[in-house]
C-alpha positions, -999 to +999 in steps of 0.1 A: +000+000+000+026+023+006+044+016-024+015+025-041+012+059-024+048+062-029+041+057-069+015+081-068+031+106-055+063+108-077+040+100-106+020+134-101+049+154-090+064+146-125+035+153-142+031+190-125+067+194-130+062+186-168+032+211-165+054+238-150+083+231-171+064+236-207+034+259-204+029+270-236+028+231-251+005+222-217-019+247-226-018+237-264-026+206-255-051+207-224-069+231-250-087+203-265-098+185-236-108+218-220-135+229-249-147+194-252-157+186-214-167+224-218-193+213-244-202+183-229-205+196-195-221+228-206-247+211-227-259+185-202-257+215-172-281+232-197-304+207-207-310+187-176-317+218-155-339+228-183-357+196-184-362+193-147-375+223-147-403+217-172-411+183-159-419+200-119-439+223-141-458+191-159-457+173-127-473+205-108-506+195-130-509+168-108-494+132-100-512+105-118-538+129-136-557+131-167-570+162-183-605+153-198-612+182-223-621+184-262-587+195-268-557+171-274-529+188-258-505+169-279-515+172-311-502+188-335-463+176-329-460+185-364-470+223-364-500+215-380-525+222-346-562+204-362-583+228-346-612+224-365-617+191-358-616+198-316-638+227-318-665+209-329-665+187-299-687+191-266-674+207-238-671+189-207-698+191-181-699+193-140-730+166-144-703+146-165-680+143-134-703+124-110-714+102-139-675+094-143-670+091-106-697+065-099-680+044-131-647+044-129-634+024-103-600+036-106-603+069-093-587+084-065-598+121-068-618+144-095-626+177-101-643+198-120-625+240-130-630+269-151-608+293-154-605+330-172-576+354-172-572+386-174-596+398-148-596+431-127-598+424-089-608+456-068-602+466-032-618+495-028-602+524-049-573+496-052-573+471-088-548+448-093-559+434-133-548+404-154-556+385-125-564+341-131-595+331-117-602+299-111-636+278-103-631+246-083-650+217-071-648+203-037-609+178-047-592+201-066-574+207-036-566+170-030-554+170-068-539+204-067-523+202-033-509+234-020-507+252+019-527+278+030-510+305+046-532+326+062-568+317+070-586+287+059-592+267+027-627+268+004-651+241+024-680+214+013-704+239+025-689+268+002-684+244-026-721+230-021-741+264-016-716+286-039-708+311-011-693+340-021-658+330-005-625+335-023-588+320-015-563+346-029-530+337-043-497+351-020-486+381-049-520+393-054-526+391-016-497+417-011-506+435-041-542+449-030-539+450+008-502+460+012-498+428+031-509+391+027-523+383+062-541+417+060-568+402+032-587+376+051-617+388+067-620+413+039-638+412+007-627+421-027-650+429-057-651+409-089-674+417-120-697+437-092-696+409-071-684+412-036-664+386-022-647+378+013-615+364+018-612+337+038-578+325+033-543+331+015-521+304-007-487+302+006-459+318-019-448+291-044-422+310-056-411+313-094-432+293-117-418+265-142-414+277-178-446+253-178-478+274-176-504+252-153-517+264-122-503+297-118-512+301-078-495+333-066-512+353-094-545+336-088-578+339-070-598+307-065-638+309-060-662+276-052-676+266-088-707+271-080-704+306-071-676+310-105-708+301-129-728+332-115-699+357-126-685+338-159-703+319-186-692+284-183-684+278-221-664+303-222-640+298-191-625+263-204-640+238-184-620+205-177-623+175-160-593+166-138-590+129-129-566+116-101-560+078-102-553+056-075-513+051-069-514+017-081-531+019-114-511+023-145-517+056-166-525+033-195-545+011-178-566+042-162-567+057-194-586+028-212-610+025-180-620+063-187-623+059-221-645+033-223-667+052-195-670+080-219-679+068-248-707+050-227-714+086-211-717+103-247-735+076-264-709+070-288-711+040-317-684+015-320-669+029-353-672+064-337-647+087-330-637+097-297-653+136-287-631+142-260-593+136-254-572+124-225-542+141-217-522+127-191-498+146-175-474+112-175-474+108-215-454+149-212-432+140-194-423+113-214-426+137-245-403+160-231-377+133-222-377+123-255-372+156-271-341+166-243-326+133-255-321+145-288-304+177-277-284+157-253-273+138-282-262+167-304-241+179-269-224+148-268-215+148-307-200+186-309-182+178-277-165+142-284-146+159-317-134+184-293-124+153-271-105+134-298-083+164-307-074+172-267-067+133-271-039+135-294-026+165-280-024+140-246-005+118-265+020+143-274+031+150-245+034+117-236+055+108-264+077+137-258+074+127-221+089+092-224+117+103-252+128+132-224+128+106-195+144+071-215+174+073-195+157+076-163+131+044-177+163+024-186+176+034-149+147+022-129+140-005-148+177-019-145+170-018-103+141-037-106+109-020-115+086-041-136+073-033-170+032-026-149+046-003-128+064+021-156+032+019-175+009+029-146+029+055-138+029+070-175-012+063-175-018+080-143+004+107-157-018+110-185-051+106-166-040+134-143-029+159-172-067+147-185-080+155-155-061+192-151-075+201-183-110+187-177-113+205-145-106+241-162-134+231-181-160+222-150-147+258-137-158+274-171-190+252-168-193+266-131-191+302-145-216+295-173-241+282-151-242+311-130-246+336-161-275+317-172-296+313-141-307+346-142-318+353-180-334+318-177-352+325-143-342+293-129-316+273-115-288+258-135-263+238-118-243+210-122-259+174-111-240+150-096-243+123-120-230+151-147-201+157-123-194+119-123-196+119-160-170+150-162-147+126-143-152+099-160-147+112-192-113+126-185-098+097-170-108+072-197-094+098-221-065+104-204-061+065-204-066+055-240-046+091-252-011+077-230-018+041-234+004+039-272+032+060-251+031+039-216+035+005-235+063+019-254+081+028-219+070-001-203+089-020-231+121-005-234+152-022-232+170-007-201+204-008-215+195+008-244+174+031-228+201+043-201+229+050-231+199+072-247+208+107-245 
């Protein structure tokens, strides 16, 4: 064991010497390895805190959920968005939800919304505008799950007699009464409608670059009392189905199809007048999509590899031509032929490694820049950390591999009369 150390040691102390000694051919040569663990690094940094971030967005929408609407969030992949053909469809109904409850055994939670945007909300002679409103049934919450801050959460009795009650989101909140806690027990005014405040949404913080549930910009009213303000055709009404945590997402899906085509008295050869969108078949989308621009990562930053490759090998090369006489001389006093070539492959793994950590630092400094503009957080995982290491050993290996067998195979006479 303490040979090993011992090998270690002298074998990096060379290497930094060799670093030291010839900058200007170092740096030529780390240049490579640099830009290509650079764009590798860089890339997946990039991708797979973008990705994250979109799939908490999708996930947001619910765990194990299925959007029953008449549009098909999915369509049009191609750019070619067949709106005519949705419009046409029915939208969903509030009497269609207890219908689907009572025949799908499957379910765990469902709800029915509306929703419109870019409403004024009035205190007073204070108006906050392009407010989200949105009208729930009695498990949105349970589907939807957030904390309430301040007050109290919308309850069966609001949701059954459509009481004028109203949960505010945390921003709009501070926005009308100067501070959150201050608006329950108030009322605000909506469409000439007076509402009271019974209770404030805890701060969520920055949304996804996912739209969903926006809940710090939001009020939410019973449904009941949302269809006395709004028109329900025009507010997008949906059906939101939670399934139970052990049923599959295709499984559920067929169960709700089948349900309601029975519900909307369709024929066998008809086609379906209502789509499904599970929130589990996005994130699958998106996965799929990030692994093409993964792919492209990998591609621009493996040429970059190969060249910082050979310029590992040159060194070596030059490496074991300046030290042949000192090969020939430990070989003649016994060292074997494995431990000259691991101590030329750990040379080149650690010159690798020098030249791939410049590049994590650059990676570092790139992910800072970017998590402002992109208003999240970019940083480095640390499965892409074990990757960066990864990388730069194995090319560090295969790049002074030729070199290392060529020491390891000298003849030490010849190589201590070498000059």
């Amino acid at each position: 064991m303490l040979k090993t150390i011992q090998i270690l040691f002298s074998t990096f102390r060379l290497a930094w010497q060799e670093l030291k000694s010839n900058k200007l051919r170092t740096f030529l040569s780390l240049f490579g390895v640099t830009i290509g663990i650079f764009c590798i690094i860089g890339v997946l940094t990039t991708v797979d805190s973008l990705e994250r971030n979109i799939k908490d967005g999708i996930n947001a929408l619910g765990s194990n959920t299925i959007y029953i609407d008449k549009w098909d969030y999915g369509a049009g992949g191609d750019g070619d968005y067949p709106w005519w053909k949705y419009v046409k469809r029915p939208e969903p109904k509030y009497e269609e939800m207890h219908m689907i409850k009572a025949k799908t055994n499957a379910i765990e939670n469902i709800a029915f919304t509306l929703s419109t945007g870019g409403q004024n909300v009035i205190n007073g002679k204070d108006m906050i505008q392009n407010v989200n409103i949105y009208g729930v049934s009695e498990e949105f919450n349970a589907i939807q799950p957030f904390e309430i801050l301040f007050g109290r959460y919308l309850t069966l009795s609001d949701m059954d007699r459509g009481t004028a009650s109203v949960v505010m989101g945390y921003e709009n909140a501070a926005k009308l009464f100067g501070n959150a806690e201050n608006a329950v027990g108030n009322s605000i005014t909506v469409k000439n409608k007076r509402i009271n405040v019974v209770g404030v949404i805890k701060k969520q913080g920055k949304s996804s670059l996912v739209g969903g549930w926006n809940f710090d910009d939001c009020i939410i009213l019973p449904y009941r009392f949302f269809r006395t303000i709004f028109e329900e055709k025009y507010s997008q009404p949906n059906i939101l189905v939670q399934g139970k945590p052990n049923v599959t997402t295709e499984a559920f899906k067929d169960e709700l199809r089948g349900n309601l085509r029975a519900i909307h008295r369709l024929s066998p050869g008809a086609e379906d007048d209502f789509a499904l969108n599970a929130v589990s078949d996005f994130s699958d989308n998106i996965s799929k999509l990030f692994s093409s621009i993964k792919l492209g990562g990998w591609l621009i930053g493996l040429l970059s590899l190969v060249v910082g490759a050979f310029g590992i090998a040159n060194i070596m090369f030059v490496t074991v031509r300046e030290r042949t006489p000192i090969i020939g001389l430990k070989k003649a006093i016994g060292a074997k032929k494995r431990i000259i070539l691991s101590e030329f492959l750990l040379e080149s793994a650690f010159i690798c490694f020098i030249g791939g950590a410049i590049g994590l630092l650059l990676v570092f400094v790139l992910a800072k820049v970017l998590s402002g503009p992109l208003n999240f957080n970019v940083y480095i995982s640390y499965n892409i950390l074990g990757v960066a290491v990864s990388i730069c050993i194995i090319i560090g290996i295969l790049a002074g591999i030729i070199p290392a067998t060529i020491a390891a195979r000298m003849d030490p006479v010849v190589a201590i009369r070498s000059k």
